[in-house]
N, C-alpha and C positions, 0 to 999 in steps of 0.2 A: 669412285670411278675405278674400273680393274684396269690394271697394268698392259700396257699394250706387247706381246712378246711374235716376235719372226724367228720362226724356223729355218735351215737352207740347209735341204738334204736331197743326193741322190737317190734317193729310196723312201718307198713311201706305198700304205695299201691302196689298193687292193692287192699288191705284189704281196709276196710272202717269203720272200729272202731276208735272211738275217736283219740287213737292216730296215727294213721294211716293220717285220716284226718288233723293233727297239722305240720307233719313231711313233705307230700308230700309238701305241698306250701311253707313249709321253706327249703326243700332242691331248688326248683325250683329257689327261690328266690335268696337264697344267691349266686345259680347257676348264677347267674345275673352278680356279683360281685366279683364271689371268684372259684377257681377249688375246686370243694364238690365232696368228697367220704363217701357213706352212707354203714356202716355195721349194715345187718342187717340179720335178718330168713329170707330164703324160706316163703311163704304164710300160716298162720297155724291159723289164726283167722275167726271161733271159734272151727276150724278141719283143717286139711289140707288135707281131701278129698272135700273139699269144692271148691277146685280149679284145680280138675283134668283135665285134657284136656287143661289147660290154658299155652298159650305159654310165658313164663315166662321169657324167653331172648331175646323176642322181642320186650315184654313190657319195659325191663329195659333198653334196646339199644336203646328207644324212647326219652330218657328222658334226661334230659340237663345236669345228672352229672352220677357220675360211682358209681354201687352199687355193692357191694359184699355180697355173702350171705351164712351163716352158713344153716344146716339142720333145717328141720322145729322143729317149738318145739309145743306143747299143752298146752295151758294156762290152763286148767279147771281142769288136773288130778290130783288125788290126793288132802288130807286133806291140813290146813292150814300148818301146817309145811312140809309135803310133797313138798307142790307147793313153799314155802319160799328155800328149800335146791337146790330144780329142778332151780329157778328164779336164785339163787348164780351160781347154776352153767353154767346156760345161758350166765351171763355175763363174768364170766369167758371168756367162748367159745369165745363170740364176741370180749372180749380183744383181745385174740389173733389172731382172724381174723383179725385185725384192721392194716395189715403192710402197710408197705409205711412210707414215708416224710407225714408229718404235722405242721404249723401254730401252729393251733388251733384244739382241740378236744372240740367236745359237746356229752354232751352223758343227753338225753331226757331220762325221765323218763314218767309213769310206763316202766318198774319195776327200784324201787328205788335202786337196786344193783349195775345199771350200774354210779351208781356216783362213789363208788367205786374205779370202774373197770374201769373207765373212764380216772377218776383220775391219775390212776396207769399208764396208754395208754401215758397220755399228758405230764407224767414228766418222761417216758421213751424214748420218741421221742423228747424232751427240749421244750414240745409243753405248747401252754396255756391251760387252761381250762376251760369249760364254761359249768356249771348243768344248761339243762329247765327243770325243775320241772313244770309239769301239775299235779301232786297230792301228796299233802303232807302224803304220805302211811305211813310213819313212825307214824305219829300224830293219824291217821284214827286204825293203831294198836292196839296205848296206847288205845286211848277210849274204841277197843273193847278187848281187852285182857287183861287190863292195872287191873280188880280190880279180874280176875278172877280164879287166884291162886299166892301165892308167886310166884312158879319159874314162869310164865310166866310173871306178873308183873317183876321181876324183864330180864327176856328174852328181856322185853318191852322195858325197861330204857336203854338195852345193846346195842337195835337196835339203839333205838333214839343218843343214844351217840354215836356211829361209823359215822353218819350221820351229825350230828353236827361236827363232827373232817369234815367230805367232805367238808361242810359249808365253814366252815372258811381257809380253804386252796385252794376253788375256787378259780379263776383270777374274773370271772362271773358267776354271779349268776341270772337266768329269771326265776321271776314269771310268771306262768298261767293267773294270777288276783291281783289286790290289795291287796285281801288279803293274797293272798301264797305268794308274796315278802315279805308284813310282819311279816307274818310267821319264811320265811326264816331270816329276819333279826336275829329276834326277838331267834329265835334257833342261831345265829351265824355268818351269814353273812355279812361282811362288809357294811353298806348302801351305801358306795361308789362306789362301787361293783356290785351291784344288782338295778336290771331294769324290767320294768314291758313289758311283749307282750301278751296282753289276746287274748283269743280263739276269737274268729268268723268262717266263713263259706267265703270258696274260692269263686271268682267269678264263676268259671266255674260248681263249684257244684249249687251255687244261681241260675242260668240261667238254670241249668236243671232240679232244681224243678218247677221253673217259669213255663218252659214248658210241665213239667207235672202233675201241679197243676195248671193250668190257672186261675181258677175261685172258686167261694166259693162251696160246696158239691151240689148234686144231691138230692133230698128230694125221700126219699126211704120208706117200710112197718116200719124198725127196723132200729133205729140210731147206727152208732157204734163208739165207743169210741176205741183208740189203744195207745199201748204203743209199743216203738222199742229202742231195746237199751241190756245194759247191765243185766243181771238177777243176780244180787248178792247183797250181805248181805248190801250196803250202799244204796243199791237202795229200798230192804223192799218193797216188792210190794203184799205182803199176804195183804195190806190193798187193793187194788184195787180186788181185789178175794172178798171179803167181800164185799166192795161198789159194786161186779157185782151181788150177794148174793141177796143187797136189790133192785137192778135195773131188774128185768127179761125183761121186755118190750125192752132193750138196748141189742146190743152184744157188747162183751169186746175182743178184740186183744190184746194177751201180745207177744210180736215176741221179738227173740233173743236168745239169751244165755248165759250160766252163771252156779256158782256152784249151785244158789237157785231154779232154775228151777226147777229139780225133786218133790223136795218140795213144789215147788206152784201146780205141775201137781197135786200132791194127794191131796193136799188141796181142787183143782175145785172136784175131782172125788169123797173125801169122802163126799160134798157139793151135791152131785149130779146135779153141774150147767152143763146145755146145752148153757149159751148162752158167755161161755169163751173159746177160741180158743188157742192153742198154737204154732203157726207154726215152731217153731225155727227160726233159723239161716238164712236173707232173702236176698239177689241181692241187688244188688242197685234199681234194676227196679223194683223189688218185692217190697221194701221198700218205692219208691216214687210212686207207685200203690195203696197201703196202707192210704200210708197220702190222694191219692184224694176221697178214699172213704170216708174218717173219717169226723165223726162230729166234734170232739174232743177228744184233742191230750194229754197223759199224763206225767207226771214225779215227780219222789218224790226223795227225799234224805232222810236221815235217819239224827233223831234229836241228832249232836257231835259239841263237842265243833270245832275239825278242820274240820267238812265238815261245820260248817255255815260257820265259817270264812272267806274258800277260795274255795268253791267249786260251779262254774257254770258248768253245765251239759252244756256238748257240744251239746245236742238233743235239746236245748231251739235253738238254732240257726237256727237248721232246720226245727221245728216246725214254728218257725216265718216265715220262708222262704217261707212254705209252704202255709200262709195264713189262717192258723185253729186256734181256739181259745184253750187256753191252758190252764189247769187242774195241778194246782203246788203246791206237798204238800211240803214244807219242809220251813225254813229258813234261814237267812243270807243274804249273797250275791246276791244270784240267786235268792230272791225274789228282792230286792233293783231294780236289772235289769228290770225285770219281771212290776215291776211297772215303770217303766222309759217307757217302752213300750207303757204299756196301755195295754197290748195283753192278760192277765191272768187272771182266779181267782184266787185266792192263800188260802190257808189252812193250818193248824198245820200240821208236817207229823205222821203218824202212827195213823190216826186217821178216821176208816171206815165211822162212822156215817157223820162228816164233809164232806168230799170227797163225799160222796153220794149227799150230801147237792148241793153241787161245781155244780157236773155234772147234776145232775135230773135241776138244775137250768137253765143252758146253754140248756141244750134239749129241754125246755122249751119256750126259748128265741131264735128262730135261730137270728135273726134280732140283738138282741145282740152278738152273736158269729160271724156275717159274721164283724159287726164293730170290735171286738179284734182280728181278723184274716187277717183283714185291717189295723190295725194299727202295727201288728207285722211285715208285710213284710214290710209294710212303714221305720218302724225301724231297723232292718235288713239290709236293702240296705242302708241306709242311713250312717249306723254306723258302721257293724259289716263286714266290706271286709278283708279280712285271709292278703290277700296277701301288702296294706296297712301297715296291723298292723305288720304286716314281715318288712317290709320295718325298724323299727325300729329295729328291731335286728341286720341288716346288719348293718345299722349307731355304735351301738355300737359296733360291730366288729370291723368296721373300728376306731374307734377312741380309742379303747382298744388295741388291736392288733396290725394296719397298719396304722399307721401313717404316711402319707406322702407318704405310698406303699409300703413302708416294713415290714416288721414283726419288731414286737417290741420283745426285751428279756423278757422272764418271769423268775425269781428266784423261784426255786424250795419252 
């Protein structure tokens, strides 16, 4: 008899946000191995009119494990504490959606609530429990809230400590990356305990940018430069607004959404830049239409102590995937990568004047962007297979959990 495992994530496909992308090939995966039930929302990223007309029980009847799904929620409303009290009580919801027999509980983060709530899922069912942490939110807080009044410095240290208590009474604990495991430790986590499965890109998604970026760009009047992804405050992309400032000759794509968004919209318009576009929110098809236009591909992080540490943008994946040479402001980790590669230039982040530097340089050079756009997808396929590095979490499943095929005791 296969081990019975529950999911609890905010994210989840058909959406194609980051975590969305992490969640579908480890539910398929451990689907492999294990009877997987995924609770998660209805479709709601980065609206949930974004998916009207979508047959949405027929998608999930397709798929190799059983999903259950609460109402859609809206990630973007509301201020920072708003969207913090709205995210507690998301997970809430999805606790209780979460009935049935269970093994094992995981509950994937963003949003860092459902540890939790996860938590609470797995020692009410005599289950184990197992945090993926893909982003240390709590950490990414303190930095930004952490010096900017008592009460919320101290709000700060409240969060971080309830967080820490999840830590250490996980069964398991999965890093994102190197450095979020040590992170994790390092806040609390047993190292005995805790195991790394970094991000990469699905084969199935590899293969379809393959085929929709065949080749290096089309030489065209005006090179365009694009950014797709998240629009918020760790991403800082008012300096790519500015590097489009001193580049007129280039158009700039910033595609997505986020709370920063409105904020960059006025920034182009009190700029009065013509050659910055904002599409919003774009398809999968819209998204890998984008990349084969583009010359070059961007992303930045914001300079904090926990985003160097542990934080690889899931977009460097597809970027490489894609074959474009890539535009990388920030730090840490995801530069280390970045140069393993070969595929970037890389730059301090928050810093217009450099990043103009970056790109005017690359527009300059196509011959050197077609070789870092070559060597990304080389690297890429080589290394970074989703479903592979899945592969390792079901091993640890099994040798934490099911030994032999049975479920193991957990002591609350």
């Amino acid at each position: 008899m296969k081990g019975k495992v529950l999911i609890m994530s905010q994210f989840f496909p058909p959406e194609t946000y980051a975590g969305a992308n992490r969640l579908g090939p480890m539910a398929e995966m451990l689907a492999e191995r294990f009877e997987v039930t995924v609770v998660t929302v209805r479709p709601s990223y980065p609206s949930p009119e974004d998916y009207a007309g979508l047959l949405l029980e027929e998608h999930d009847a397709a798929l190799p494990c059983r999903v259950l799904r609460a109402p859609a929620f809206r990630p973007h409303r509301g201020g920072m504490v708003f969207r913090t009290l709205r995210e507690q009580a998301l997970a809430a919801r999805l606790a209780r959606r979460a009935t049935g027999p269970a093994d094992v509980v995981i509950a994937s983060s963003p949003s860092m609530f459902l540890g939790p709530a996860g938590l609470a899922a797995a020692r009410a069912k005599g289950a184990g429990f197992v945090w993926d942490v893909r982003d240390v939110t709590w950490g990414y807080a303190r930095d930004i809230v952490g010096h900017a009044s008592p009460v919320m410095a101290a709000a700060s240290r409240a969060l971080e400590g309830c967080m820490r208590r999840v830590l250490r009474r996980a069964d398991l604990v999965v890093g994102a990356s190197e450095g979020i495991t040590g992170m994790l430790v390092e806040a609390g986590a047993d190292p005995g305990r805790a195991v790394t499965v970094p991000n990469g890109i699905s084969s199935g998604l590899l293969r379809e940018i393959r085929r929709a970026v065949p080749g290096p760009p089309q030489a065209k009047a005006r090179p365009l430069v694009a950014y797709a992804g998240l629009i918020g405050y760790n991403q800082h992309l008012g300096a790519l607004v500015e590097a489009a400032r001193a580049l007129p000759g280039a158009d700039f794509v910033v595609a997505g959404d986020g709370p920063e968004l409105p904020l960059l919209r006025r920034r182009a318009e009190s700029l009065g830049l013509a050659n910055v576009s904002f599409p919003g929110y774009l398809r999968r098809e819209e998204v890998l239409a984008l990349y084969r236009r583009s010359d070059v591909l961007f992303a930045q992080a914001r300079d904090a102590p926990a985003i160097n540490a542990g934080m690889v943008p899931v977009k460097l994946f597809e970027y490489m995937a894609a074959g474009r040479p890539v535009v990388y402001a920030g730090r840490g980790l995801a530069v280390e990568l970045l140069r393993r590669a070969g595929c970037a230039v890389t730059v301090p982040p928050e810093d217009p004047a450099a990043l103009r530097g970056a790109i005017d340089g690359l527009l300059r050079s196509p011959g050197l962007g077609r070789e870092l756009g070559r060597r990304g997808r080389e690297f890429v396929c080589a290394n970074c297979c989703r479903e592979s590095l899945m592969e390792e979490l079901s091993d640890a499943l099994e040798e934490r959990f099911f030994r032999r095929g049975a479920p193991v005791a957990v002591v609350p």
